[in-house]
C-alpha positions in Angstrom: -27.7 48.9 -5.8 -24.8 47.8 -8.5 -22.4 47.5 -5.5 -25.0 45.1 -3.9 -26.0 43.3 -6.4 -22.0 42.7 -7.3 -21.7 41.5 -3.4 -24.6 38.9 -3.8 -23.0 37.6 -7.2 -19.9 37.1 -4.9 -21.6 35.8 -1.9 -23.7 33.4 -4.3 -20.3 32.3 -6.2 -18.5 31.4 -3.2 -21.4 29.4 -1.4 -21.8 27.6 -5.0 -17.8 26.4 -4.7 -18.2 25.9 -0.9 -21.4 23.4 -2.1 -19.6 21.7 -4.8 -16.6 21.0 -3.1 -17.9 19.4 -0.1 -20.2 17.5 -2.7 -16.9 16.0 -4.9 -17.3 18.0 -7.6 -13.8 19.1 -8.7 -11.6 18.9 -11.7 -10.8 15.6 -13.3 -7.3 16.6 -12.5 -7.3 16.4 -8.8 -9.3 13.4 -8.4 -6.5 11.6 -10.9 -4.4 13.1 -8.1 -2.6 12.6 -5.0 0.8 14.4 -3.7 2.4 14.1 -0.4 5.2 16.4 -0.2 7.9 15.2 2.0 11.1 17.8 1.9 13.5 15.9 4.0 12.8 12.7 1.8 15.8 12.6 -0.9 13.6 9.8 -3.3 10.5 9.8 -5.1 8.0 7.6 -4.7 5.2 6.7 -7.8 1.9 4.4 -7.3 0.2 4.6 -10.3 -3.1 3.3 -8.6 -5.8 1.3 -11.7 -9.0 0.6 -10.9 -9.1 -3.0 -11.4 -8.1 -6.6 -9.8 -9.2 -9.9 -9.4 -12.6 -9.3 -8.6 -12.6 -8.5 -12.8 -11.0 -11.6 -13.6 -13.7 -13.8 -16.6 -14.8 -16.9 -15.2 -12.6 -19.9 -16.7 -9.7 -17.3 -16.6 -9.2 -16.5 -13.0 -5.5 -14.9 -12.5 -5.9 -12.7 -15.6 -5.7 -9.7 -13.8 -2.4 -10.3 -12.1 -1.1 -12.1 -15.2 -1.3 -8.6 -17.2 -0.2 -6.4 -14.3 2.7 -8.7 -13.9 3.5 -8.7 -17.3 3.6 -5.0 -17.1 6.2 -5.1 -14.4 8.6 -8.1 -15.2 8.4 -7.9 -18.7 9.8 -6.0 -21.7 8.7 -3.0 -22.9 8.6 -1.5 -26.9 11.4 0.1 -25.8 14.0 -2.3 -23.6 13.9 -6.2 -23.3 13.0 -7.0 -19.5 16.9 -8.0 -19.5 17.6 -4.5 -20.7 15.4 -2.6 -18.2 17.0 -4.3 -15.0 20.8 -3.6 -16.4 19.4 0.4 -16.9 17.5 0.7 -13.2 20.7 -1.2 -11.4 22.9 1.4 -11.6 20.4 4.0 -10.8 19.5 2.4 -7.5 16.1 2.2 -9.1 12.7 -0.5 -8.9 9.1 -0.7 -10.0 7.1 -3.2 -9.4 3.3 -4.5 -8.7 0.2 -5.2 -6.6 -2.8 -7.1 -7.6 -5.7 -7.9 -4.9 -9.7 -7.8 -5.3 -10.5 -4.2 -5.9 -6.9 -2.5 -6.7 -3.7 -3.3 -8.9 -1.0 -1.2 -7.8 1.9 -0.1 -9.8 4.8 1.6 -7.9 7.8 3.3 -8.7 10.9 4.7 -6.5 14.1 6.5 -7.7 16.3 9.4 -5.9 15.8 12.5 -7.1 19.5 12.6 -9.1 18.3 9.8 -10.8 14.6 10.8 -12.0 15.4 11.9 -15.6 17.0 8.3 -16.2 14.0 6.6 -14.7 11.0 8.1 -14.9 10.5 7.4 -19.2 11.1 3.4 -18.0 8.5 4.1 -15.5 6.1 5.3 -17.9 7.1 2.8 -20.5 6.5 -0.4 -18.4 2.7 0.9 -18.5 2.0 2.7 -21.1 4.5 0.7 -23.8 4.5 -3.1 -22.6 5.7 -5.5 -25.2 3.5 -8.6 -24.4 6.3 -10.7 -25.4 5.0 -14.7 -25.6 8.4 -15.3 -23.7 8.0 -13.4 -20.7 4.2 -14.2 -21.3 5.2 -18.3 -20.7 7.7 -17.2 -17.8 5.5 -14.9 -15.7 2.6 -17.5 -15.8 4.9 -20.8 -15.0 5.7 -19.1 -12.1 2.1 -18.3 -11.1 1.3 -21.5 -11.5 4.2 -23.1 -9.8 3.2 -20.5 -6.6 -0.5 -22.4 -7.2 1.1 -26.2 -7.5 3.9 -26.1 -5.2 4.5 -22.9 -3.0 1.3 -22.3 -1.8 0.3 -26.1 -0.9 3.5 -27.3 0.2 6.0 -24.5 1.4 3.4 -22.8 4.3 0.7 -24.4 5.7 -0.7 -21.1 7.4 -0.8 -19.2 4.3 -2.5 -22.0 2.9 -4.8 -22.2 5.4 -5.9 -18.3 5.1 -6.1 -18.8 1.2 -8.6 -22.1 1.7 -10.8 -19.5 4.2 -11.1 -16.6 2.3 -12.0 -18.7 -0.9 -14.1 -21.0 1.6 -16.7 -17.9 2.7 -16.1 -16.1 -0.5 -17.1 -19.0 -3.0 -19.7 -18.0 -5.8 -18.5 -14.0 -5.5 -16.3 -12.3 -7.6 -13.5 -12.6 -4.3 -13.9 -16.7 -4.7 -10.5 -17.1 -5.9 -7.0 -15.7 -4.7 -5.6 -13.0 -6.8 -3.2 -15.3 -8.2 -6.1 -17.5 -9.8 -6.9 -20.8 -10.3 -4.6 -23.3 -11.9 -7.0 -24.7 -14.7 -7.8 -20.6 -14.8 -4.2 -19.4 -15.5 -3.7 -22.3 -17.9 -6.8 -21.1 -19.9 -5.4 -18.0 -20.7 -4.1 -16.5 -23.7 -1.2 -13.8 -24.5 -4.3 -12.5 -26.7 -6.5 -12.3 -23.7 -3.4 -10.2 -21.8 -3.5 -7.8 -24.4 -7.6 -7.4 -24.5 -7.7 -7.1 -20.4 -4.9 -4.9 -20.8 -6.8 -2.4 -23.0 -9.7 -2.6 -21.4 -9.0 -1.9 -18.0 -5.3 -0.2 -17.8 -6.8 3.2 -19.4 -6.8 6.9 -19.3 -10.1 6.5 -17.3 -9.5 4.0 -15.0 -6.3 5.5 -13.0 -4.9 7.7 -10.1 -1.5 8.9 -10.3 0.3 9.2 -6.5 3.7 10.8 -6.0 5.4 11.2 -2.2 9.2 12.5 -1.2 10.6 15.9 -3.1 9.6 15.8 -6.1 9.0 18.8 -8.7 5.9 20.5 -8.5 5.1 20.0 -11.7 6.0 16.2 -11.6 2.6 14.8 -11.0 0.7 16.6 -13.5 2.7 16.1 -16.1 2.7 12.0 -15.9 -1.2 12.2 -15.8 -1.1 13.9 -18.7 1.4 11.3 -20.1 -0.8 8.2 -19.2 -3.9 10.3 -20.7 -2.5 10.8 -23.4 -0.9 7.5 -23.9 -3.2 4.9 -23.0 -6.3 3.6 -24.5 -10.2 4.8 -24.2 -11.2 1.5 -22.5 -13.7 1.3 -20.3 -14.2 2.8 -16.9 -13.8 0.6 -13.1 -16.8 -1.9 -12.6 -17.6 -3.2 -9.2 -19.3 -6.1 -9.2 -21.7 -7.3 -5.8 -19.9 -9.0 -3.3 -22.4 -11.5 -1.9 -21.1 -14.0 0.4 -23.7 -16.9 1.2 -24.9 -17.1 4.8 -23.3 -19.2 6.8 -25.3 -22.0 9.0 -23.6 -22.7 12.2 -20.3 -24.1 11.7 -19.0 -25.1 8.7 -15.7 -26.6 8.0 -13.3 -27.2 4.9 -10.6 -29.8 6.0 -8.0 -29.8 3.6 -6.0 -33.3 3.9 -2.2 -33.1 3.9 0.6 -35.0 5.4 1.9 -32.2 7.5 3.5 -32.0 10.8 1.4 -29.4 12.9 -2.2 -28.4 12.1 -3.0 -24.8 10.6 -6.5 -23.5 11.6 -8.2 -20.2 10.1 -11.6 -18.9 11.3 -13.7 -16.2 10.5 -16.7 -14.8 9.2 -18.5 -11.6 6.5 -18.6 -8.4 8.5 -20.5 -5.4 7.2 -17.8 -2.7 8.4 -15.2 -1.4 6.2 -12.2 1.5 7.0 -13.4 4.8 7.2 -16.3 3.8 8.9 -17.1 5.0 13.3 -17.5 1.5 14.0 -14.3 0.1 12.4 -12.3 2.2 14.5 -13.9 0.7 17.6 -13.6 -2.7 16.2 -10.0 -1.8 15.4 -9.4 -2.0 19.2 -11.0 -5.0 20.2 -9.3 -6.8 17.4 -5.9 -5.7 18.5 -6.7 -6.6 22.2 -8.2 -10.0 21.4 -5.3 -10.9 18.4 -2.6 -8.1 17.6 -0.8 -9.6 14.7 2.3 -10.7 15.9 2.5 -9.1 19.2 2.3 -10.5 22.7 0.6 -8.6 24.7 -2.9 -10.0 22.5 -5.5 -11.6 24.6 -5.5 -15.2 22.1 -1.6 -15.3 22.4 -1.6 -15.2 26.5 -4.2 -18.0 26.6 -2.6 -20.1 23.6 0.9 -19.7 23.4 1.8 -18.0 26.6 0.2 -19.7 29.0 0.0 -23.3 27.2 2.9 -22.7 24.7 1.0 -24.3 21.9 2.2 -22.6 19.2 3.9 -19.7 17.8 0.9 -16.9 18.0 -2.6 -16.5 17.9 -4.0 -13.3 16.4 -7.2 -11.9 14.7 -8.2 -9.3 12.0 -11.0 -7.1 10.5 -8.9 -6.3 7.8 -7.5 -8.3 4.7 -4.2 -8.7 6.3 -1.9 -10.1 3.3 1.7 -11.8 3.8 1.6 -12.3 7.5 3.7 -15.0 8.1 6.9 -12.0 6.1 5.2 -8.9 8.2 5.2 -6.9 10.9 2.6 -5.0 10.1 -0.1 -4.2 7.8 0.4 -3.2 4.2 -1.7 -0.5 2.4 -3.2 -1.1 -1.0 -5.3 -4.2 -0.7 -8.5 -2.2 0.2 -11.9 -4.0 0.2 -15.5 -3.5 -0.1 -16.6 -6.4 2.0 -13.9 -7.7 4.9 -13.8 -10.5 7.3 -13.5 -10.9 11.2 -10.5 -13.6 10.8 -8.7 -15.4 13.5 -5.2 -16.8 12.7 -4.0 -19.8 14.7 -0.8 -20.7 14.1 0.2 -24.3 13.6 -0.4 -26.3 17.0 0.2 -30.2 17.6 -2.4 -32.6 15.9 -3.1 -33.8 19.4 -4.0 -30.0 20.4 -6.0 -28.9 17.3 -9.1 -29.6 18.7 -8.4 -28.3 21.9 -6.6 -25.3 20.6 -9.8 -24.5 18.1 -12.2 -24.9 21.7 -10.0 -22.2 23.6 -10.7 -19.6 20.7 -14.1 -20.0 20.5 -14.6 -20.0 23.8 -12.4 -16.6 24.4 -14.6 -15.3 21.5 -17.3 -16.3 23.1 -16.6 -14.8 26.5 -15.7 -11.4 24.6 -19.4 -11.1 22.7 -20.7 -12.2 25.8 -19.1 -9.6 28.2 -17.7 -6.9 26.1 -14.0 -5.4 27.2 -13.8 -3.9 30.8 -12.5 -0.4 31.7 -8.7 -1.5 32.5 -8.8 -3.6 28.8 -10.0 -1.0 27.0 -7.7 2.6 28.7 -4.4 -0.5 28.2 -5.5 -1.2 24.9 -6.2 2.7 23.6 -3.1 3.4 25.3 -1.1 0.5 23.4 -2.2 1.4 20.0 -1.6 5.0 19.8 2.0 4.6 20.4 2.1 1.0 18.3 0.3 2.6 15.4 2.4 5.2 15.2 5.0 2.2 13.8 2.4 1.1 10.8 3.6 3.3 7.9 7.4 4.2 8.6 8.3 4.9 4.6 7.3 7.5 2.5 5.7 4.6 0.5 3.9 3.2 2.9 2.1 6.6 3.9 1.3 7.1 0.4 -0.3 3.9 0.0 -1.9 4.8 2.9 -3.3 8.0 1.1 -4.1 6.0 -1.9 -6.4 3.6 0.6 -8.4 6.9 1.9 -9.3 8.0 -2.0 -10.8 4.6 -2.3 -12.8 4.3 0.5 -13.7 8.3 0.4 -11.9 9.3 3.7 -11.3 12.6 4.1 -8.0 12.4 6.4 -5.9 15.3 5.8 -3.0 13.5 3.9 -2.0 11.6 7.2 -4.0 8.4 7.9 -2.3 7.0 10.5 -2.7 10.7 12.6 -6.7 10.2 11.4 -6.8 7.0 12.9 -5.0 7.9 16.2 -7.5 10.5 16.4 -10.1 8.2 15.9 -8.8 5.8 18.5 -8.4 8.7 21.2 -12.2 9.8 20.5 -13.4 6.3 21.6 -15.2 5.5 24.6 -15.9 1.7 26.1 -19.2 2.1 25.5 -18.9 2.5 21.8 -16.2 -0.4 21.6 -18.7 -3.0 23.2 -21.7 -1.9 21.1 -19.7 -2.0 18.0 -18.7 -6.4 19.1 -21.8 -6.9 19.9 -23.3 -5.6 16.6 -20.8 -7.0 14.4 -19.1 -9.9 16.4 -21.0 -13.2 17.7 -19.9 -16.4 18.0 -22.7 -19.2 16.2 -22.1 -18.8 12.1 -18.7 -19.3 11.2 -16.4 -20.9 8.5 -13.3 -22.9 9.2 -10.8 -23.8 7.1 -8.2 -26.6 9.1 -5.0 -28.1 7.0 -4.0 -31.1 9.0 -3.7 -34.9 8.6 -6.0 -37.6 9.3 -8.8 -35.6 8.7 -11.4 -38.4 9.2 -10.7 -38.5 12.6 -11.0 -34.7 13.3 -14.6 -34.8 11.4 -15.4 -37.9 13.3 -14.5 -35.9 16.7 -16.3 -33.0 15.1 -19.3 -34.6 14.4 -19.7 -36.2 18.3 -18.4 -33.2 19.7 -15.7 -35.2 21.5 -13.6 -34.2 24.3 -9.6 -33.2 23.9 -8.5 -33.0 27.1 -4.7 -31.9 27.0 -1.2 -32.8 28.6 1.9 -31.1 29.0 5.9 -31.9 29.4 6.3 -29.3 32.4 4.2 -28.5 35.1 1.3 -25.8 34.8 -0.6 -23.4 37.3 -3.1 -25.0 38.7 -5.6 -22.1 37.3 -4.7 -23.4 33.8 -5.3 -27.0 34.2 -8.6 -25.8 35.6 -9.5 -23.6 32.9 -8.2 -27.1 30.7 -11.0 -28.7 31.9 -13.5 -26.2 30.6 -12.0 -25.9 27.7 -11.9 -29.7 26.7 -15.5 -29.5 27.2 -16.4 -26.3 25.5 -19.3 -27.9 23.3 -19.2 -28.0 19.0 -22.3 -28.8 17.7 -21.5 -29.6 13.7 -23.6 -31.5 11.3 -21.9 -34.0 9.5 -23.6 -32.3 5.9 -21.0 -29.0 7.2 -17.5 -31.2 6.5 -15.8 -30.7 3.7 -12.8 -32.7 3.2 -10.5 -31.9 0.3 -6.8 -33.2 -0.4 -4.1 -30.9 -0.9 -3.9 -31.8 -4.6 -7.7 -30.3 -5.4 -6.7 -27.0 -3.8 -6.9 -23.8 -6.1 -7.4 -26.1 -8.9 -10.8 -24.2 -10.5 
């Protein structure tokens, strides 16, 4: 009997840790952890991960979020001016720096592993021990600000565009602003309000601690313990609702600039996030209809390759930041509420209408009909071997794992192998159930920076034809398929045209 009743205890014991494990329940330790052990790699890389961004910015003080994390960063420390720090991590081969979007602010790290003794205390100093100097203060925001004034409205019209969008479908929600704020935002705040942010969210509950290459075992423990012990109570990550309104048909912001090609962003909410079955099968059709920067996408061989209107055409289901810079996409700007998005690069004034028709109406024709067999096998086929090129750095696949703790994916410590499998697993069937669930065609937002914008609302409005012309001869099919596409029909209410100059942009 007391050898059976020891077994049961045993048996009941181990089906209890079984339980709580696959419920979450572990130690605080491991979930403030996340190692990825990579023997041949001869650096270290840190991501000190808080649980914070834009999304927690106060009204009236939008950019206060990346204002502190950059101040933590590119500023001095207790220990070391800023000056100070970069003349101690040159020599050493040495960086840290930051990430701010909606839900996350990144702080990472990388050294070689002769070099970690030197670096690591600067590492820990830049968060634990920041200064809050009222120069670097003055410096770090005149250069936000100057990215709000100048960069962002004048230097690229595309990442203008994509900014005017996403704050376009997003207004009213805690996402309504860019994480670099507002300008009448960044100019409200205060070196006081740094250091109050800064205690309230950057603390010993609000973190995970990340470390990739070879490192010591004992590494990653021991600066969770530094940062608990270091860093203030605070309070713990809030998540505000992410609402957006509904959208009625088409709706358009025309931003008014005196540019030389016209930008045009489109795109709507979608109720999908990573991690999720359908994603993965939405995943697929977005790379077949607009791969970012690749041309074998279905929107660059109608636009660009067959018409040679512009430079690429390409669409998204992800937050996809930086895109004119990047190849591919960049972990750690995860998201709780995402966008179908399509990118058209700049096209002729004379083609914007015309360009904006031929999207729409490929979209159309997708929702409509769904991917067919030879698409979909030379679309799997192309993104098992192209995402195998998405997270070449030890950093990158750690951000990668960072990305899966958020969104509670349970991937092994190897993403991009998780979504591979995912992609092999999928059938056709699931692909075109998953567009026409979450993909239509009738409620979308625009955002359009181009010139004379009077006339594009006025062609807008009665839904005018833009037939097109070209300097060389085209196949016959195309000037066909011009016709069509000159005619497609946009049916917008005069009340759904905003116009806004350049100079209103990310003012408030």
């Amino acid at each position: 009997m007391k050898i059976k009743h020891i077994f049961s205890l045993m048996t009941i014991a181990i089906l209890l840790t079984v339980f709580l494990n696959n419920c979450g329940v572990k130690k605080m330790e491991g979930e403030r952890i996340i190692q990825m052990k990579v023997a041949e790699d001869p650096t270290v890389s840190f991501i000190v991960w808080f649980k914070v961004g834009s999304q927690n910015d106060p009204k009236g003080k939008e950019g206060l979020a990346m204002l502190t994390a950059r101040l933590l960063a590119e500023g001095s420390t207790l220990q070391n001016s800023y000056e100070e720090i970069l003349d101690k991590l040159f020599p050493i081969a040495s960086s840290y720096s930051t990430k701010v979007d909606k839900e996350m602010t990144t702080i990472y790290g990388r050294t070689h592993i002769d070099n970690l003794n030197e670096f690591l205390p600067l590492f820990k100093q830049c968060i634990t021990s920041p200064a809050f100097k009222q120069e670097d203060f003055e410096r770090i925001r005149s250069e936000m600000l100057n990215y709000l004034e100048k960069d962002l409205r004048y230097s690229s019209d595309e990442e203008l565009g994509k900014a005017a969008l996403y704050e376009f479908i997003f207004d009213g929600t805690p996402y309504g602003h860019i994480s670099e704020g507002t300008i009448e935002g960044l100019k409200n705040i205060t070196l006081d309000d740094v250091k109050s942010f800064y205690k309230q969210y950057f603390n010993k509950r609000n973190f995970v601690v990340a470390v990739g290459g070879n490192y010591p075992s004992d590494l990653p423990d021991e600066l969770r313990k530094d940062l608990e012990s270091t860093l203030s109570n605070g309070s713990e990550a809030i998540y505000p609702e992410i609402k957006p309104q509904k959208i009625d048909g088409y709706e358009f912001i025309l931003v008014n600039k005196d540019c030389n090609a016209t930008a045009i962003s489109f795109g709507f909410p979608i109720n999908v996030v990573r991690g999720e079955e359908d994603f993965f099968a939405l995943w697929l059709f977005k790379s077949w209809f607009g791969e970012h920067r690749n041309s074998s996408s279905h929107l660059y061989q109608v636009i660009r390759e067959s018409r040679g209107l512009n430079y690429g055409d390409y669409a998204y289901i992800e937050a996809f930041l930086n895109g004119g810079a990047l190849r591919f996409p960049q972990p750690n700007n995860p998201r709780r509420k995402q966008i179908f998005e399509v990118w058209i690069r700049p096209v002729p004034h004379e083609a914007r209408l015309f360009a904006l028709r031929a999207a729409l109406r490929e979209l159309k024709k997708v929702v409509d009909s769904g991917l067919t067999k030879e698409q979909f096998e030379l679309t799997k086929k192309f993104l098992l071997n192209y995402s195998l090129f998405y997270a070449q750095t030890t950093m990158e696949r750690l951000g990668y794992q960072v990305d899966s703790r958020f969104y509670g994916i349970k991937d092994n410590g190897n993403y991009i192998q998780y979504l591979r499998e995912k992609i092999q697993n999928l059938t056709l069937e699931q692909v075109n159930n998953a567009i026409r669930k979450h993909i239509q065609y009738n409620n979308i937002k625009f955002a359009i920076v181009t010139n004379n914008v009077e006339k594009m609302k006025e062609d807008l409005i009665n839904n005018a034809p833009s037939p097109i012309s070209y300097p060389t001869p085209k196949p016959q099919e195309v000037l066909e398929e011009d016709k069509e596409i000159s005619h497609f029909p946009l049916q917008v209410k005069p009340e759904k045209i905003k116009i806004v100059d350049i100079e209103e942009m990310f003012v408030k």
